[in-house]
N, C-alpha and C positions, 0 to 999 in steps of 0.2 A: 418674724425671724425664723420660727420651727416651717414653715410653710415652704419661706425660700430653700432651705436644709431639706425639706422632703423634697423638693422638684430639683433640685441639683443633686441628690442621692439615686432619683428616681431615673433621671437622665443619663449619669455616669455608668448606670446598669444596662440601660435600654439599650444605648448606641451600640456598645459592645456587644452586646446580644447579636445584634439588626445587621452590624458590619458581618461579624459571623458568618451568622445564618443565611447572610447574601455570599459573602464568598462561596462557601457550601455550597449553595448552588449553583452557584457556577464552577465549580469543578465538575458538581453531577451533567452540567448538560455539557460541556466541553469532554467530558468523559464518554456518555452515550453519542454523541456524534465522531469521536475517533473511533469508540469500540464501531458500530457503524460502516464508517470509511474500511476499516479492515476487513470486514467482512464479506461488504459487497469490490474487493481489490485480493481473490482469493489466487486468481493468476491462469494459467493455461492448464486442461486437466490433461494427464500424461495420455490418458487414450489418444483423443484428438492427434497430441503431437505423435504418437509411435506409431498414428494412418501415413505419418510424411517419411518414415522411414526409408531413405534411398532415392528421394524424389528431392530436386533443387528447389532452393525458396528463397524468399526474401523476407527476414527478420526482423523486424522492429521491436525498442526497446524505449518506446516514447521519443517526445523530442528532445528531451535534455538527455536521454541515454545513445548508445551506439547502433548502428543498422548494421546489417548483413544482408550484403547482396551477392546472388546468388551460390547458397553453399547447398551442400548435400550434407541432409541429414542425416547420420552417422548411428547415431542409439541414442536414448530416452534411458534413463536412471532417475528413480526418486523424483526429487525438482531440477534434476540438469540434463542438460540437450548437449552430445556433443557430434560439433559440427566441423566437415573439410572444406576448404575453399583451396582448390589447388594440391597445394603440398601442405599449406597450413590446418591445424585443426583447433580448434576452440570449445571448452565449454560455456555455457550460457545457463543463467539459472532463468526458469519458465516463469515466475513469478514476475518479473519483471516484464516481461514478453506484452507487447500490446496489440501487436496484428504478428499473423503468419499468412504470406501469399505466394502459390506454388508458378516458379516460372517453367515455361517450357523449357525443355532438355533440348540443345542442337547438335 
């Protein structure tokens, strides 16, 4: 009877431990693979974009985001780009930015 009492006392400790200490790590490795992803996802560096300053492009913003074809780069601030198309102007934050390709001027 003490035997069965220590292996069910023994048990009721352990699991709880083991559930724990597995969640724990799984937070850590779900943790180091976001921190990770953010890191290597730093975005367009301002140099690069203020070389396109006054020159047309075409902007991508992945494929769930919106495109911009052919606008004139306008100024470079901080992390936003603002851009004309026509009469319209727009800002765009760079971070987002996944290609910039410069079209000829006609």
């Amino acid at each position: 009877m003490e035997q069965n009492l220590l292996v069910i006392s023994v048990v009721m400790v352990v699991i709880p431990v083991l559930i724990l200490y597995g969640g724990q790590r799984q937070r850590v490795t779900l943790y180091k693979k976001l921190h990770r992803r953010q890191r290597s996802a730093r975005g367009m560096s301002n140099e690069l974009i203020q070389s396109l300053v006054g020159k047309q492009c075409d902007i991508s913003t992945g494929p769930f985001g919106e495109s911009f074809k052919k606008v004139e780069v306008v100024a470079v601030a901080d992390n936003w780009i603002n851009v004309r198309n026509g009469q319209r102007e727009r800002l765009i934050n760079s971070d987002f930015i996944t290609s910039i390709k410069t079209v000829k001027q006609k």
